[in-house]
DSSP file (Angstrom, degrees, kcal/mol; ACC not computed):
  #  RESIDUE AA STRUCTURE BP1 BP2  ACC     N-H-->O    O-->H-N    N-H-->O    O-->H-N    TCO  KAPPA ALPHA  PHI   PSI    X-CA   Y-CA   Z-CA
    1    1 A X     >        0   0    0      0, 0.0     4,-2.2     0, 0.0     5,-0.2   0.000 360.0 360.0 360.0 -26.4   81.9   91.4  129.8
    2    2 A X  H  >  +     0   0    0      2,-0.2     4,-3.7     3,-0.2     5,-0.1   0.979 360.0  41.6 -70.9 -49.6   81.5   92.4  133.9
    3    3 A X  H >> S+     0   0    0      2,-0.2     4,-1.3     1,-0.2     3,-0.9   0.967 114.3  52.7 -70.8 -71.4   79.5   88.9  134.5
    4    4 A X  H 3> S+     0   0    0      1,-0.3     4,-2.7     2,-0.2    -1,-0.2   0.874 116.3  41.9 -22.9 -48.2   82.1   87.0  132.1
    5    5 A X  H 3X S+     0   0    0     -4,-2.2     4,-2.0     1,-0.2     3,-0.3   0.969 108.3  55.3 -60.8 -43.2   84.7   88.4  134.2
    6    6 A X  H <X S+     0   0    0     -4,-3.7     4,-3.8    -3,-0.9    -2,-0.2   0.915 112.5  42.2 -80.5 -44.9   83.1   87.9  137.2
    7    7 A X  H  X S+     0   0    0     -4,-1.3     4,-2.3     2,-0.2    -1,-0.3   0.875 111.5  60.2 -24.9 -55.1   82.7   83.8  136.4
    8    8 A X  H  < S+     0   0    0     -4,-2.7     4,-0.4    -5,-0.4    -2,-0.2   0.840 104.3  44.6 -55.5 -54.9   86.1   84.0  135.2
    9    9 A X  H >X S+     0   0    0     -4,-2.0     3,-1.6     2,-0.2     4,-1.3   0.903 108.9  59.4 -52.5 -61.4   87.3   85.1  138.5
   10   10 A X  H >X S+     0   0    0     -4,-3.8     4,-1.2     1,-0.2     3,-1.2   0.955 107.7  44.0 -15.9 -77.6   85.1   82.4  140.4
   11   11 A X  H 3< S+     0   0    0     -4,-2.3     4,-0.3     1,-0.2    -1,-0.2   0.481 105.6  60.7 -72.1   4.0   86.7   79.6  138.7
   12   12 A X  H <> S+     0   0    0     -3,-1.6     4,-2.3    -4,-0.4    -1,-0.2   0.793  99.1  60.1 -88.6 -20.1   90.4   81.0  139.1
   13   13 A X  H <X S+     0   0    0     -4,-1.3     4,-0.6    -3,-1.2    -2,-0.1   0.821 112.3  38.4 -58.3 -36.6   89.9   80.9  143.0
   14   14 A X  H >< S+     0   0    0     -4,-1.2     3,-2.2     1,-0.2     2,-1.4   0.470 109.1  61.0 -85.5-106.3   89.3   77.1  142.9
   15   15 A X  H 3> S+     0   0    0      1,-0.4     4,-0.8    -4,-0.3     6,-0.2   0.056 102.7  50.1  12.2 -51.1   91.6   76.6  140.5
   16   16 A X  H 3X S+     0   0    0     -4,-2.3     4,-0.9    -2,-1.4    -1,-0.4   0.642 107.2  52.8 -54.2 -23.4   94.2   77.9  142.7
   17   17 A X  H X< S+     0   0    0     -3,-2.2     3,-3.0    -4,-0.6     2,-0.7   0.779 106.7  50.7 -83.4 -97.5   93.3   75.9  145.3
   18   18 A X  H 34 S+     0   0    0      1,-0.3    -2,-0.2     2,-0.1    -1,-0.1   0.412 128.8  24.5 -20.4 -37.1   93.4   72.4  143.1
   19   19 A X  H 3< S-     0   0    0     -4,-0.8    -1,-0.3    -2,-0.7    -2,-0.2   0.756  98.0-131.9-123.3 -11.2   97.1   73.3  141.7
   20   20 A X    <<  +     0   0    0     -3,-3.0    -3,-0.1    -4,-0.9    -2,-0.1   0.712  38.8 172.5  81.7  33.3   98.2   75.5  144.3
   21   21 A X        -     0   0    0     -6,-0.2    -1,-0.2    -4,-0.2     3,-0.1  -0.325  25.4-151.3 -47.8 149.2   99.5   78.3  141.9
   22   22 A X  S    S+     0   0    0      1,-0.4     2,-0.2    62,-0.2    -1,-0.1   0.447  83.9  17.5-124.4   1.8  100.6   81.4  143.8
   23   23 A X        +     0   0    0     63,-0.4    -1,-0.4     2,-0.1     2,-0.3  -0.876  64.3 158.8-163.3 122.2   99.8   83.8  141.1
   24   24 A X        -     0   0    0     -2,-0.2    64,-0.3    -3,-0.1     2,-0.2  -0.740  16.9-176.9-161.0 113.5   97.4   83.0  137.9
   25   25 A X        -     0   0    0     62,-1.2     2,-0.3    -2,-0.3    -2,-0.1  -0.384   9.0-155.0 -99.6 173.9   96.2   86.0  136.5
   26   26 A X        -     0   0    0     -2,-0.2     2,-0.5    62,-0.2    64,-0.2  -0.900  10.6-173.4-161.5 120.5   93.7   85.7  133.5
   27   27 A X  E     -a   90   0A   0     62,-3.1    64,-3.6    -2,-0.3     2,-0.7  -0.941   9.0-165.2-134.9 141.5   93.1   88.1  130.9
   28   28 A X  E     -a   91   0A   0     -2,-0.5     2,-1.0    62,-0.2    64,-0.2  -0.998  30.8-137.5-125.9 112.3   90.1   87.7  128.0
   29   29 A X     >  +     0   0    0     62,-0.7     4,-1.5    -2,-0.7     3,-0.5  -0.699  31.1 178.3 -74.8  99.4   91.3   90.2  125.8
   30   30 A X  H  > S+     0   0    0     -2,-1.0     4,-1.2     1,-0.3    -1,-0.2   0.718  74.6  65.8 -88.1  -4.4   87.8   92.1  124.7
   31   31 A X  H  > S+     0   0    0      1,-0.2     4,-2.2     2,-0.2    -1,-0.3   0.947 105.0  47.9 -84.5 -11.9   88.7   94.6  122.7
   32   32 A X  H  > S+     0   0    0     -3,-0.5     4,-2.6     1,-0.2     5,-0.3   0.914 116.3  54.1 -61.2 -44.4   90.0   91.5  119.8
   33   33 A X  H  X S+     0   0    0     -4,-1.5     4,-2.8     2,-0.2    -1,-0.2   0.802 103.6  43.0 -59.4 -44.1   86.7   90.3  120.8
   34   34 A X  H  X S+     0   0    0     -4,-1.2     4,-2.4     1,-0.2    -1,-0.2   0.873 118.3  48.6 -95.5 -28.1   84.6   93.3  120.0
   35   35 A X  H  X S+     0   0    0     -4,-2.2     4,-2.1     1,-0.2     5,-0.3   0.896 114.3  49.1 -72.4 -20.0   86.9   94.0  116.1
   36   36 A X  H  X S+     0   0    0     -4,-2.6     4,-1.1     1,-0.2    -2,-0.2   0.904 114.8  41.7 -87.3 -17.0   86.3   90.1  115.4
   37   37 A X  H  < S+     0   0    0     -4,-2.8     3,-0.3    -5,-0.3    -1,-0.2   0.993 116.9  46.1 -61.0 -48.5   82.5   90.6  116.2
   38   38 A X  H >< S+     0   0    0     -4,-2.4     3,-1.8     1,-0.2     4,-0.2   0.934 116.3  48.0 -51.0 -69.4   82.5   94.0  114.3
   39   39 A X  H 3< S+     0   0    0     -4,-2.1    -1,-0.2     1,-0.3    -2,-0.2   0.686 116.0  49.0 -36.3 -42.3   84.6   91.9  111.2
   40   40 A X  T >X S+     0   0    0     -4,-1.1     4,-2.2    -3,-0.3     3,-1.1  -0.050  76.8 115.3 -76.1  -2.9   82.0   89.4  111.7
   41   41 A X  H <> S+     0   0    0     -3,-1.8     4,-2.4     1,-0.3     5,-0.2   0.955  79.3  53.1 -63.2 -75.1   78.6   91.7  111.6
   42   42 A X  H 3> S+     0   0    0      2,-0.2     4,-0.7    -4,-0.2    -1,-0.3   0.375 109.8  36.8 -68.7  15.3   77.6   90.1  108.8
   43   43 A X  H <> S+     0   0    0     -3,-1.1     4,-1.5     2,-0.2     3,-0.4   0.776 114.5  60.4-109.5 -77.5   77.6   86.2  109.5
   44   44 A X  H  <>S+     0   0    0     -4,-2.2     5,-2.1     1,-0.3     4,-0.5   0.796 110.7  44.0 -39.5 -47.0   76.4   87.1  113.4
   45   45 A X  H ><5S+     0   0    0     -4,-2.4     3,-3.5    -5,-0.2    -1,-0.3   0.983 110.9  53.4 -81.1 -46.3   73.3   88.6  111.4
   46   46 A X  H 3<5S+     0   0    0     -4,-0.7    -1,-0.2    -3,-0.4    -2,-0.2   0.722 115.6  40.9 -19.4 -41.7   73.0   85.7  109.0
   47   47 A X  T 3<5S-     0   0    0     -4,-1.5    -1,-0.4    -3,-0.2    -2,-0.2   0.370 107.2-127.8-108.6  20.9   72.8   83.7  111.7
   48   48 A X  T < 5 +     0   0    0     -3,-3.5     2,-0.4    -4,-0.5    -3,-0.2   0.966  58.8 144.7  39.6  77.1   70.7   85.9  113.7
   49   49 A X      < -     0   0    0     -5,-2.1     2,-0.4    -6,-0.2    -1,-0.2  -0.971  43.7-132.8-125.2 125.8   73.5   85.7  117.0
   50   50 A X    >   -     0   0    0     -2,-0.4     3,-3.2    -3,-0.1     4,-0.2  -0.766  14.3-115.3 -81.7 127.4   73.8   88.7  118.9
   51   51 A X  T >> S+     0   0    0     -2,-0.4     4,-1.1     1,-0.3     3,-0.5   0.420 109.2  55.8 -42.7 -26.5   76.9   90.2  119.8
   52   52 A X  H 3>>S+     0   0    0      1,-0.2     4,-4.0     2,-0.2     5,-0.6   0.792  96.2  60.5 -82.2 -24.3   76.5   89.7  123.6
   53   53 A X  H <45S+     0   0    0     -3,-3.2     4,-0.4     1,-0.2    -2,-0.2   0.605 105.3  56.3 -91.7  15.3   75.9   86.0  123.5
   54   54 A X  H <>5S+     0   0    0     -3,-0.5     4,-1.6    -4,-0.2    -1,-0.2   0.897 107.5  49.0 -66.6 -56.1   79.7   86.1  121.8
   55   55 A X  H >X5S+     0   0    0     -4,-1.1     3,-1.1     2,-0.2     4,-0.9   0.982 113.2  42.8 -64.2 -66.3   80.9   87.8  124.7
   56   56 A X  H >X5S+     0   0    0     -4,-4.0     4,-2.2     1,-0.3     3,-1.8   0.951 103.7  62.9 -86.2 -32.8   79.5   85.6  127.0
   57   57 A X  H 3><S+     0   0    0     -5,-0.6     4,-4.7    -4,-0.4    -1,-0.3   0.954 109.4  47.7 -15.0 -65.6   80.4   82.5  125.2
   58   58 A X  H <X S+     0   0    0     -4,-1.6     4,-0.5    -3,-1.1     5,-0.3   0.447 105.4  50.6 -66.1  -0.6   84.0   83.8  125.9
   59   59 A X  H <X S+     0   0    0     -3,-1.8     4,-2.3    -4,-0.9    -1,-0.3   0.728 117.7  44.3-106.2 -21.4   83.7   84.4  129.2
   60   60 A X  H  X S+     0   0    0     -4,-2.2     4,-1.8    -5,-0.4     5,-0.3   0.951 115.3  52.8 -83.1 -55.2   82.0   80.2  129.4
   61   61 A X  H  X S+     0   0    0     -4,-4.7     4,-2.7    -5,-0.4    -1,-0.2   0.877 111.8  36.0 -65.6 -33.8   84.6   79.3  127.4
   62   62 A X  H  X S+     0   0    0     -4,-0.5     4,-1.7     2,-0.2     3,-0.4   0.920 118.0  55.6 -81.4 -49.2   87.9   80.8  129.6
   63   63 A X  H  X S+     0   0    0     -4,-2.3     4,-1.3    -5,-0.3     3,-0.2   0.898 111.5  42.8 -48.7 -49.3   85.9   79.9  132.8
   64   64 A X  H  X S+     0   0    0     -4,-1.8     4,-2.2     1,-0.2     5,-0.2   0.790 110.2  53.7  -5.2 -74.6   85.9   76.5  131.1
   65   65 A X  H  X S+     0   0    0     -4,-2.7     4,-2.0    -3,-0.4    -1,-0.2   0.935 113.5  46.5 -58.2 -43.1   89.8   76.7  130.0
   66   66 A X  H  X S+     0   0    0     -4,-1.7     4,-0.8     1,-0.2    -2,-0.2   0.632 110.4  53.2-100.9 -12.9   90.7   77.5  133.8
   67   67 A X  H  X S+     0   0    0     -4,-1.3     4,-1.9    -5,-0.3    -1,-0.2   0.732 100.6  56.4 -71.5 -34.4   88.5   74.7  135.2
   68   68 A X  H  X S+     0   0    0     -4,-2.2     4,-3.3     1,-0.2    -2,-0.2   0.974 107.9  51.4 -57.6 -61.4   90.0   72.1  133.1
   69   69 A X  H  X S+     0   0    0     -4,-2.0     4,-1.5     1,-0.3    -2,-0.2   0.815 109.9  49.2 -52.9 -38.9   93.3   73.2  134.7
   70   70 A X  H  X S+     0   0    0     -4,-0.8     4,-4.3     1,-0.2    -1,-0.3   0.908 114.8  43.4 -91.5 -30.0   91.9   72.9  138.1
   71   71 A X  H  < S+     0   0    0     -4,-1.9    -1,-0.2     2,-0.3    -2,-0.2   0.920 109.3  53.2 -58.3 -44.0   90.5   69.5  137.3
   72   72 A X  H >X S+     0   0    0     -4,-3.3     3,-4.9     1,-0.2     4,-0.7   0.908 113.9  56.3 -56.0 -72.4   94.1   67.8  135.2
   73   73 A X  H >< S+     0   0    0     -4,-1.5     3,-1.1     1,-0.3    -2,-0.3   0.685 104.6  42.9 -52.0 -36.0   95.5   69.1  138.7
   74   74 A X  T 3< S+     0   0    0     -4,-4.3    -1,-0.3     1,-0.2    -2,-0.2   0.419 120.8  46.8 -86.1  31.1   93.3   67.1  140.9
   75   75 A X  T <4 S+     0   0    0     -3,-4.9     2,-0.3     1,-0.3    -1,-0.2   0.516 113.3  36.8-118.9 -19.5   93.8   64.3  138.7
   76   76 A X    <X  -     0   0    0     -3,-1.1     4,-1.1    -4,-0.7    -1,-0.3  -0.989  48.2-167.7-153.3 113.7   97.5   64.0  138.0
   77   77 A X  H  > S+     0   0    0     -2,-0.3     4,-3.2     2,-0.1    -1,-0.1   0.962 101.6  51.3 -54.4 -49.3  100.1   64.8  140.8
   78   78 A X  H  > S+     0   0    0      1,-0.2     4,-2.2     2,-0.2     3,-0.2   0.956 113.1  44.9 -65.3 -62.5  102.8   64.8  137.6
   79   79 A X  H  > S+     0   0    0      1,-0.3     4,-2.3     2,-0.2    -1,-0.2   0.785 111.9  63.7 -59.6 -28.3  100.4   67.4  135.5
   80   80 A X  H  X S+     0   0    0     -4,-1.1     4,-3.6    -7,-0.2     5,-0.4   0.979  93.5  50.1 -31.5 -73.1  100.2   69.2  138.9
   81   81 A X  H  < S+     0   0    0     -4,-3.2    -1,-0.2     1,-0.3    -2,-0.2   0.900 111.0  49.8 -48.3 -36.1  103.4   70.2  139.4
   82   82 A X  H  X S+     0   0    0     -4,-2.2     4,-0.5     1,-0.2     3,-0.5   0.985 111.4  51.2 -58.6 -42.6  103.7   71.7  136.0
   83   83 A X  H  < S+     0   0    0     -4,-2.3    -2,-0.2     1,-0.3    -1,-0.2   0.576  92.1  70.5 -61.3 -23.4  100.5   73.6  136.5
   84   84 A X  T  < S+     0   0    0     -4,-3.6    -1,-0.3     1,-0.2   -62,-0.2   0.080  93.3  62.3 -82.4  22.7  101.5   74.9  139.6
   85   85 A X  T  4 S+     0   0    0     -3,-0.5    -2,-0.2    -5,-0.4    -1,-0.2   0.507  73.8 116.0-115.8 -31.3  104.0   77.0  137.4
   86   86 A X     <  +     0   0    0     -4,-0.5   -63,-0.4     1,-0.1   -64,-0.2  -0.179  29.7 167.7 -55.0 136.4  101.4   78.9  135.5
   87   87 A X        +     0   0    0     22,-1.9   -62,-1.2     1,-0.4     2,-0.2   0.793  61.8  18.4-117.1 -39.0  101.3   82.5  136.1
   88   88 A X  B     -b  110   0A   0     21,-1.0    23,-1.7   -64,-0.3    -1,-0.4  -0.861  39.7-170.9-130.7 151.6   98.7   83.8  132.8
   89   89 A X        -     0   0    0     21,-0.2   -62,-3.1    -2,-0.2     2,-0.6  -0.951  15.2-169.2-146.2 137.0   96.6   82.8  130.8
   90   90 A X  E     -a   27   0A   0     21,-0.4    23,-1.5    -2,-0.3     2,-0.4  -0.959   8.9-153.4-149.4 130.5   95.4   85.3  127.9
   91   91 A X  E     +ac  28 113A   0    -64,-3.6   -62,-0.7    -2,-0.6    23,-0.2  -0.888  14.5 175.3-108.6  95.1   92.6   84.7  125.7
   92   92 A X  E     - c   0 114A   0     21,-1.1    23,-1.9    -2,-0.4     2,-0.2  -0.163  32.9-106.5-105.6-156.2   91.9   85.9  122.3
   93   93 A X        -     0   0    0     21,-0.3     2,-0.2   -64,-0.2    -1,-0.1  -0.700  30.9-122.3-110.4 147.0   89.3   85.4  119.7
   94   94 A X        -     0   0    0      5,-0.3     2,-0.3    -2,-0.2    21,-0.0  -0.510  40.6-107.4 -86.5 176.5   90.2   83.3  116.5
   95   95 A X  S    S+     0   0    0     -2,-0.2     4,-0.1     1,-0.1   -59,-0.1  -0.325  96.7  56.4 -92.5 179.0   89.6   85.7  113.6
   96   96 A X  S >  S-     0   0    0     -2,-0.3     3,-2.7   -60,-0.1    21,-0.2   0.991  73.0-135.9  82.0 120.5   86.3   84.1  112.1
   97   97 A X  T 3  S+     0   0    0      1,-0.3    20,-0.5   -61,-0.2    -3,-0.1   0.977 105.8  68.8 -62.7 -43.6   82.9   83.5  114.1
   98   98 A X  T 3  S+     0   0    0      1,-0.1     2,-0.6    18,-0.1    -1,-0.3   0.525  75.3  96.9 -46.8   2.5   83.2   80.0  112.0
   99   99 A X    <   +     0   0    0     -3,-2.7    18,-0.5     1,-0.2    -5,-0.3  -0.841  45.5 160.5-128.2 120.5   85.8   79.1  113.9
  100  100 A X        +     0   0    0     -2,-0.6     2,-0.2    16,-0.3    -1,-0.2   0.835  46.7  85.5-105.0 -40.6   84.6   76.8  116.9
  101  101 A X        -     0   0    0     15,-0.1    15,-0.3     1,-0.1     2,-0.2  -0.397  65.8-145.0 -95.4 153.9   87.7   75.0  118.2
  102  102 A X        -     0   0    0     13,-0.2     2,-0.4    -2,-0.2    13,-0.2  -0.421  17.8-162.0 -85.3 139.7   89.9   76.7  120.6
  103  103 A X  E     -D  114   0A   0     11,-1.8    11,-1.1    -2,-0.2     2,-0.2  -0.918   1.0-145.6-142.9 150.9   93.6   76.2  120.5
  104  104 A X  E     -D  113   0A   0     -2,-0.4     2,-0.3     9,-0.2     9,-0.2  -0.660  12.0-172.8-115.0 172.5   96.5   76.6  122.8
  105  105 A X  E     -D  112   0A   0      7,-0.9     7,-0.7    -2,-0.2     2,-0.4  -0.918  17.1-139.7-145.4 139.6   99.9   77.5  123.1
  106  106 A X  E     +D  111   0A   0     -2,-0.3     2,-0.6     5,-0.2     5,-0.2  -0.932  21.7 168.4-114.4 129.7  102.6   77.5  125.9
  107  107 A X  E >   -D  110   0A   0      3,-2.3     3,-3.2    -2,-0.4     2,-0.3  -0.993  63.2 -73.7-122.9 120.6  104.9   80.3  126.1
  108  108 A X  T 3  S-     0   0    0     -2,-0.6   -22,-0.0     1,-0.4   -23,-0.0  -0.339 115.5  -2.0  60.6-103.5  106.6   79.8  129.5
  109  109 A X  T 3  S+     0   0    0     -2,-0.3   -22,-1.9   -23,-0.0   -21,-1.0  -0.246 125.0  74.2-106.4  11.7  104.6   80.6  132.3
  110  110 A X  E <   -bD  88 107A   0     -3,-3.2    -3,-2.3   -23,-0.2     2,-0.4  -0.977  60.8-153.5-139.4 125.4  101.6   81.7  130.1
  111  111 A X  E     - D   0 106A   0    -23,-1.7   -21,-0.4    -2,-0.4    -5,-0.2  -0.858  13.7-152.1-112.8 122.6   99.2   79.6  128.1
  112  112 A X  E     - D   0 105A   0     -7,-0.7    -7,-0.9    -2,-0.4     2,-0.4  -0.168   9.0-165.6 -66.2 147.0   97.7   81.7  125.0
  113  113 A X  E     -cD  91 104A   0    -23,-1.5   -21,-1.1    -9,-0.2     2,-0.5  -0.922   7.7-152.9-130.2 140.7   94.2   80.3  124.2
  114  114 A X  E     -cD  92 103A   0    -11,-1.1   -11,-1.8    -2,-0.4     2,-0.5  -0.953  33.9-137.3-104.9 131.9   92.8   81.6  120.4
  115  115 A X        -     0   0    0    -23,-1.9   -13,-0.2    -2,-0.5   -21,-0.2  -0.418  19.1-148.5 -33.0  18.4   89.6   81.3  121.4
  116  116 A X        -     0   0    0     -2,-0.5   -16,-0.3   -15,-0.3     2,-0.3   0.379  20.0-149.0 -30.9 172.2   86.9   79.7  118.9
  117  117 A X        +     0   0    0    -18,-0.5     2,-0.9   -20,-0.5    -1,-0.1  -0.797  55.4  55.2-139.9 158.2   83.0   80.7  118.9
  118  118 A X  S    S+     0   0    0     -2,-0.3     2,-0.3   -65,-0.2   -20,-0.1  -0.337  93.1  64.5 104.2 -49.0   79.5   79.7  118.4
  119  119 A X  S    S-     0   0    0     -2,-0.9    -1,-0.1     1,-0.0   -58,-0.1  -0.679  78.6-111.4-116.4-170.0   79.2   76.9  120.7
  120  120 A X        -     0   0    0     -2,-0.3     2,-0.2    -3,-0.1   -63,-0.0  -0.197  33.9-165.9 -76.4 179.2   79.4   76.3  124.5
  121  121 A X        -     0   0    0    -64,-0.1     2,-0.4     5,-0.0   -57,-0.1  -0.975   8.5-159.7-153.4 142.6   82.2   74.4  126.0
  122  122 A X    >>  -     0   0    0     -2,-0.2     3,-2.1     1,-0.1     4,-0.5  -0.960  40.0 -86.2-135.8 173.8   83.2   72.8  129.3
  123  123 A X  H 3> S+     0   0    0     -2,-0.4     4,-0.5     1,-0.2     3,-0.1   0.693 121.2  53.8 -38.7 -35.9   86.4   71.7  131.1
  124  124 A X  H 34 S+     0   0    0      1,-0.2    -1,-0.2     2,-0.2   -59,-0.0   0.345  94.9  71.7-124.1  38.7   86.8   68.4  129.7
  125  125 A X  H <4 S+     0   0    0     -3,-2.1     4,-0.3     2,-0.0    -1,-0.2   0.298 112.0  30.0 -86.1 -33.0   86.6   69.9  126.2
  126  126 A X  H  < S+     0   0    0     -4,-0.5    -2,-0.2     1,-0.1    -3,-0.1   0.263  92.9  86.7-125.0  25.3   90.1   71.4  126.9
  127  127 A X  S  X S+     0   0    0     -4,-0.5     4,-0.5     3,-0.2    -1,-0.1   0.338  88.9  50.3-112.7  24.4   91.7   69.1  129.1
  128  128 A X  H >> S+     0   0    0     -3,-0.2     4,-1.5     2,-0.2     3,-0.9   0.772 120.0  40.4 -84.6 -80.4   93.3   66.6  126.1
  129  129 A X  H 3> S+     0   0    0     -4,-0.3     4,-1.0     1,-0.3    -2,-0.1   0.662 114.6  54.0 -52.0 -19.3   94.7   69.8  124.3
  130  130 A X  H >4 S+     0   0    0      2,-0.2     3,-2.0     1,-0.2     4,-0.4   0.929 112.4  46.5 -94.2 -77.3   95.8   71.5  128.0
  131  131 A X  H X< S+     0   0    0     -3,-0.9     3,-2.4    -4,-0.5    -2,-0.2   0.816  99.7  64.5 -80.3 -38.3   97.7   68.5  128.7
  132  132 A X  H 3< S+     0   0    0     -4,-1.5    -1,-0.3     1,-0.2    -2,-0.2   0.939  89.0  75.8 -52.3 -27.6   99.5   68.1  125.4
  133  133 A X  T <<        0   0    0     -3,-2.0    -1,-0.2    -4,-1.0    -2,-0.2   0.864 360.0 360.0 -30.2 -48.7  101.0   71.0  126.1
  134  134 A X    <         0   0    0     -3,-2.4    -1,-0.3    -4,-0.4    -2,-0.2   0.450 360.0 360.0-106.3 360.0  103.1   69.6  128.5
């Protein structure tokens, strides 16, 4: 979870720079993480995946989510400006390891990510869905 964070953290620095946000906190909410693994024990052994490479899934996947934003912004003045509004982003786990795609919601200043699992992700996995938003 420390290295996930510590990625996480990386990519919010640029990410600030590209949209010029003056506050974008980011929060991976692990302890949802750690009941949907526990809920989950027995498909993670079925499929012989170990509970860490979950975790760090999530930590590839929000770095991921917060790169896309830095990327719309250096792509779109218009997408900018919105983007430059964002304040949070808080990331939880969909309920079921079988469930791969991530989806978002915008509540203000915040956009909720449910998380999905299993595979990797990059930035320009989530920047159709990031943009519909707005």
């Amino acid at each position: 979870m420390r290295a996930a964070d510590a990625k996480v953290a990386e990519q919010i620095v640029t990410t600030k720079q590209a949209c010029g946000n003056t506050q974008l906190d980011v929060t991976i909410d692990w302890e949802k993480f750690n009941i949907m693994i526990a809920e989950n024990e027995t498909t993670l052994k079925e499929k012989r995946y170990q509970e860490q490479w979950v975790l760090s899934h999530a930590g590839d996947r929000t770095a991921s989510v917060i790169e896309a934003l830095g990327k719309i912004c250096n792509s779109d003045a218009d997408y900018k400006e919105e983007l430059a509004k964002l304040t949070k982003v808080v990331v939880q786990p969909l309920p079921k390891f079988s469930d791969y795609r991530s989806s978002f919601k915008l509540d203000g200043t915040t956009i909720q990510v449910a998380s999905g699992h299993y595979m990797t992700r990059n930035a320009d996995d989530y920047t159709k869905p990031i943009k519909a938003l707005f």
